[in-house]
C-alpha positions as CSV (number, residue, x, y, z in Angstrom):
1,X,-0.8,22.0,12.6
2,X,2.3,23.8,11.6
3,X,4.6,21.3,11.7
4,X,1.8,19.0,9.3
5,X,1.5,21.8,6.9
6,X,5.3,22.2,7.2
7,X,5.4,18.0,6.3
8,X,2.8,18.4,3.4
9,X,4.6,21.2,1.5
10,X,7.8,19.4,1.8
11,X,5.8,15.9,0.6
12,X,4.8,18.2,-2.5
13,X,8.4,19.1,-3.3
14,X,9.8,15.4,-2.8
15,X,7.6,14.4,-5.1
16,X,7.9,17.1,-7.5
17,X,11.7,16.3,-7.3
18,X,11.3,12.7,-8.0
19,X,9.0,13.1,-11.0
20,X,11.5,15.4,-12.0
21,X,14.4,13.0,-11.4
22,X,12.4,10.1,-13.7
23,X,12.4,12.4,-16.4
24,X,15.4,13.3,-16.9
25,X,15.2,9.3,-17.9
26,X,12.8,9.4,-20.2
27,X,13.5,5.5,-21.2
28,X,13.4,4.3,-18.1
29,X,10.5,6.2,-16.8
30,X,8.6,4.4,-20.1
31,X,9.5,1.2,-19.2
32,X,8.5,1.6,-15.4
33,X,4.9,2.2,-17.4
34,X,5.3,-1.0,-19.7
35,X,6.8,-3.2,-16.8
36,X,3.3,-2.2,-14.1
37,X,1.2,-3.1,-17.6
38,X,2.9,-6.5,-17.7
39,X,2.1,-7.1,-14.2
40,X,-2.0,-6.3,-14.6
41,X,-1.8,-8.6,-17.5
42,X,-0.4,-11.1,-15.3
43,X,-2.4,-10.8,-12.6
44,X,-5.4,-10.4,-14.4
45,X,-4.9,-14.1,-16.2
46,X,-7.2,-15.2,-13.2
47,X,-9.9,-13.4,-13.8
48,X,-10.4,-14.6,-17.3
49,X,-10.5,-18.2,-15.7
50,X,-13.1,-16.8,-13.4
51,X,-14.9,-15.6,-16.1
52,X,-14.8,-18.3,-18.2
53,X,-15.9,-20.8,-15.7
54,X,-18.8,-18.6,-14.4
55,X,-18.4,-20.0,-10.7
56,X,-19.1,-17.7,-7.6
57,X,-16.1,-17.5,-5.3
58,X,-17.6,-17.9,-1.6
59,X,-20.7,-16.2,-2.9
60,X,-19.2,-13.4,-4.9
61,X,-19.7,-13.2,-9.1
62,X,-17.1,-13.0,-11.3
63,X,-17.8,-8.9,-11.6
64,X,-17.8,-8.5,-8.1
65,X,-14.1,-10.3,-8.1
66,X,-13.3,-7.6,-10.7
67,X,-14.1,-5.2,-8.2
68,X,-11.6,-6.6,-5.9
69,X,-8.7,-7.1,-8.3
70,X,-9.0,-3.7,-9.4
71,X,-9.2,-1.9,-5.7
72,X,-5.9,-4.2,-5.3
73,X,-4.8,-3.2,-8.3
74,X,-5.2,0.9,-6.6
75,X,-4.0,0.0,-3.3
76,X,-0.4,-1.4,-5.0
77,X,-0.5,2.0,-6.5
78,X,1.0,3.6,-3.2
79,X,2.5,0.4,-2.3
80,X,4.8,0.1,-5.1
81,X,5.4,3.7,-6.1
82,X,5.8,5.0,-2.3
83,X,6.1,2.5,0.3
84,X,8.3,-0.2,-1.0
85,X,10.9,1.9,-2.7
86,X,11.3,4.0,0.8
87,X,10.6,1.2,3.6
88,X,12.6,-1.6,1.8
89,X,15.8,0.5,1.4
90,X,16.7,2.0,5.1
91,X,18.6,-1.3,5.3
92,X,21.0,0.3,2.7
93,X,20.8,3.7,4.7
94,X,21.7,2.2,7.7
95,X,24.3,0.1,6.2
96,X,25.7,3.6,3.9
97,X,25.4,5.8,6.8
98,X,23.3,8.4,4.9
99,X,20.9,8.2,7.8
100,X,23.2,10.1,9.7
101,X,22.4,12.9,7.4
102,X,18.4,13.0,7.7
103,X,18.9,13.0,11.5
104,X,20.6,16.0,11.8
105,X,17.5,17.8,9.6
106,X,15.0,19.8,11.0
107,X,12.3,17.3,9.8
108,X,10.6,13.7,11.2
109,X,13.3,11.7,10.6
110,X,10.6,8.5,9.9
111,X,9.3,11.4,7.3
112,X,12.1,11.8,5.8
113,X,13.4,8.0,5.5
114,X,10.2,6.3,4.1
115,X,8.7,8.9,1.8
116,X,11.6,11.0,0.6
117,X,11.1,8.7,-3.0
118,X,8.4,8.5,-4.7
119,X,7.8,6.7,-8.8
120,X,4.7,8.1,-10.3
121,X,4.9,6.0,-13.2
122,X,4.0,2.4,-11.1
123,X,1.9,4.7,-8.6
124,X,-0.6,6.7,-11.7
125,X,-0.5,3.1,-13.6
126,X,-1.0,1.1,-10.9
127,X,-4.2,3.4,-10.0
128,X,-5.2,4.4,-13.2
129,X,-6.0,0.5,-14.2
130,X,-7.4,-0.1,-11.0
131,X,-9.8,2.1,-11.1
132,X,-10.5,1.1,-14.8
133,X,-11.4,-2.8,-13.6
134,X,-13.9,-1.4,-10.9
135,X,-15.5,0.9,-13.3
136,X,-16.1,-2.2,-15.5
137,X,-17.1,-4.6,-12.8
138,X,-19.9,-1.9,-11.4
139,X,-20.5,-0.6,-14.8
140,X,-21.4,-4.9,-15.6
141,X,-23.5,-5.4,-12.7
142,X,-25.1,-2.1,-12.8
143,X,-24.5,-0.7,-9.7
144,X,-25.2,3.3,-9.4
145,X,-21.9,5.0,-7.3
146,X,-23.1,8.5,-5.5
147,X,-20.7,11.1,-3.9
148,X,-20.9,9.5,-0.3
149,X,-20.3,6.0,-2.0
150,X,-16.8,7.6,-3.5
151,X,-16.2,9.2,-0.2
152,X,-16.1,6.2,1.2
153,X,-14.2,4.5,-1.1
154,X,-11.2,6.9,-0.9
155,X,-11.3,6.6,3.0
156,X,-11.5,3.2,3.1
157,X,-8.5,3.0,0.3
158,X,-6.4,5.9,3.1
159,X,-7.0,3.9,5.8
160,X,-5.9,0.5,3.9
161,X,-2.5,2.7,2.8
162,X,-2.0,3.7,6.3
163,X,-2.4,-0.3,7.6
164,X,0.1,-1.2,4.7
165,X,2.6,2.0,5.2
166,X,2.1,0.8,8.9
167,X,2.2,-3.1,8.4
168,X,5.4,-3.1,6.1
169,X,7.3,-0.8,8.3
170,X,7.3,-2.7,11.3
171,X,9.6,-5.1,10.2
172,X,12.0,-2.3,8.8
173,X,13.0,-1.0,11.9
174,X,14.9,-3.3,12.9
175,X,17.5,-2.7,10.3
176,X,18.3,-0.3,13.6
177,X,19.7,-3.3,15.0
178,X,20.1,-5.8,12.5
179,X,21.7,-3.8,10.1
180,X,20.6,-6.2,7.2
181,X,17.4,-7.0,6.5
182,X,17.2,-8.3,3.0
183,X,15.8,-11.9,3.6
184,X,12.6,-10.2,6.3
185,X,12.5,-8.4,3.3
186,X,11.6,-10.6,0.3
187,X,9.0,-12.4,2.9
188,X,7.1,-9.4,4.0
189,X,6.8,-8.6,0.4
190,X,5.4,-11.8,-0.7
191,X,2.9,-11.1,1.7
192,X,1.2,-8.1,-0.1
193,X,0.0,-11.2,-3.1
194,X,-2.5,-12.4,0.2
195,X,-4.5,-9.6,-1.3
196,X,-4.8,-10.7,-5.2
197,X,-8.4,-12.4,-4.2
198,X,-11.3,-11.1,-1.7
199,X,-10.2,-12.9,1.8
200,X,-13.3,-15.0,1.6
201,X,-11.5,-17.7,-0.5
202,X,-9.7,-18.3,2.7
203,X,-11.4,-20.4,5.9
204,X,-13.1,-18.1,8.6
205,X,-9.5,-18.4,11.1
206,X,-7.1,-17.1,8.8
207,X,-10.0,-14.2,7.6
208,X,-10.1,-13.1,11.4
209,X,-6.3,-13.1,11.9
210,X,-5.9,-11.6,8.4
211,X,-8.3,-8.5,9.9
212,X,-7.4,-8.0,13.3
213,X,-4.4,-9.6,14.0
214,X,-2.3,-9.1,10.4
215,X,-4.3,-6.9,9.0
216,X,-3.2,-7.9,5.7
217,X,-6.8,-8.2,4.3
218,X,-8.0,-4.9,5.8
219,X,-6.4,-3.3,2.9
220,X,-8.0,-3.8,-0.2
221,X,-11.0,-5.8,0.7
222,X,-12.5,-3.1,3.2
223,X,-12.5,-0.6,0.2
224,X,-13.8,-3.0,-2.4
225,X,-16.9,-4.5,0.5
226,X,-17.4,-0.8,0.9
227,X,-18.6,-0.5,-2.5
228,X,-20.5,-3.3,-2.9
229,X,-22.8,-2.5,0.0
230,X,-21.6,-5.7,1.8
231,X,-18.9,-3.9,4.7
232,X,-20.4,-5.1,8.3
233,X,-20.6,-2.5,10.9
234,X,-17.6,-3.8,13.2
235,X,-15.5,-4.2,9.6
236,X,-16.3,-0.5,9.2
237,X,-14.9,0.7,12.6
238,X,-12.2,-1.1,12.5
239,X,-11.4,-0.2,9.3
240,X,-11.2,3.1,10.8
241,X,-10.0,2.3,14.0
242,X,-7.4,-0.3,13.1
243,X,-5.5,2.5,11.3
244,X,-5.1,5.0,13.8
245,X,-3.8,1.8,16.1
246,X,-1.5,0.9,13.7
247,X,-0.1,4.2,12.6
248,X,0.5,5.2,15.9
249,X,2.2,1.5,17.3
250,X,4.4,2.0,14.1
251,X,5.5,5.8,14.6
252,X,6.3,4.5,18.7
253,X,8.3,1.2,17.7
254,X,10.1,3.5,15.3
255,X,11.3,6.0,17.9
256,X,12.1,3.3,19.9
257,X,14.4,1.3,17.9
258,X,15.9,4.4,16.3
259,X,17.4,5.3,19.7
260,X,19.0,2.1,19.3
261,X,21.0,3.1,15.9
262,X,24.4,3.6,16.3
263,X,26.1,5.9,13.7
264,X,28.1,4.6,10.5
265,X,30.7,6.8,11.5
266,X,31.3,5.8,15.6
């Protein structure tokens, strides 16, 4: 428990340092703000479609695909303002050599490489019109949201952030080896658009290897089923479950291939 508290407060200060860091770029910390608004207007040309046409998708309404889009809308929160800027650049650090410097800290080295950064302006945008499009979409179909409902929202949400921390890492550690990883890298980012629409546009195969096998789909639609009363009971474990499995295959592949790293300067 010491060494977690020891993690958190130094988690606190990263960030703190990095917010600080954006500022001193006031410009370019704007435009971080205009560029995540460009993409929700983007992304949310679909749902006017939707809308328009007044078709259920697989059974769900048009406000219930709101729902979704705006839980995946949250859930790129993290992704793009924590995950992606850390996990897609230890390529570079391996390539630099400034990973020999956060091994010889007195900190998780897999701490320090893939959360050291963090951009609050995609991360409180990102989240912020999320959780705007799911207040509309339950707002429109009247749906009452309690304390345990919210509860259950959030875990579902840091469980779906652990699968994608977990999910997109994976691939990462083999820069250990590899050195470059830049092409792995543009595909396993093309993979996080799976989640633009609920996974029941897709045929029943593909749903169960996008939930226990990839689970690509695990993070935003658990969340967003959650809410609308419609999570199954073995979704709901392993929406649990599934995390803890992942986080802790990721943190053991990392150690392992880390051994493997040979220093910039030997």
């Amino acid at each position: 428990m010491r060494e977690v508290k020891k993690h958190l407060i130094l988690w606190g200060l990263l960030i703190r340092n990095s917010l600080m860091s954006q500022l001193e770029y006031r410009a370019n910390f704007y435009s971080g703000i205009a560029m995540e608004l460009g993409y929700f207007l983007a992304k949310i040309v679909y749902l006017l479609v939707i809308y328009q046409t007044n078709v259920p998708i697989n059974g769900l309404t048009p406000d219930e695909v709101l729902v979704f889009f705006g839980t995946y809308m949250v859930a790129t929160g993290p992704y793009a303002g924590m995950f992606m800027i850390n996990l897609f650049g230890i390529s570079h650090q391996v390539q630099t050599g400034e990973l020999d410097l956060l091994l010889v800290k007195p900190v998780s080295t897999q701490f320090m490489l893939t959360l050291k950064r963090s951009d609050l302006a995609l991360l409180t945008t990102d989240v912020l019109l999320g959780l705007a499009a799911v207040s509309v979409g339950l707002s429109r179909m009247a749906i009452s949201v309690g304390v345990l409902d919210v509860l259950g929202y959030l875990g579902y949400l840091i469980s779906g952030s652990l699968i994608a921390y977990s999910m997109f890492l994976l691939p990462q550690v083999l820069a250990f080896r590899l050195v470059k990883t830049n092409a792995l890298t543009g595909l396993v980012d093309s993979s996080w658009d799976f989640n633009n629409l609920p996974m029941g546009i897709y045929n029943r195969l593909i749903q169960q290897i996008g939930v226990f096998i990839v689970p690509i789909f695990v993070i935003t639609n658990f969340p967003a089923l959650f809410l609308l009363r419609k999570l199954s009971l073995l979704y709901a474990v392993w929406g649990i479950v599934g995390a803890i499995i992942w986080l802790f295959v990721s943190s053991l592949l990392f150690q392992s291939e880390l051994k493997q790293y040979q220093s910039a300067s030997s």
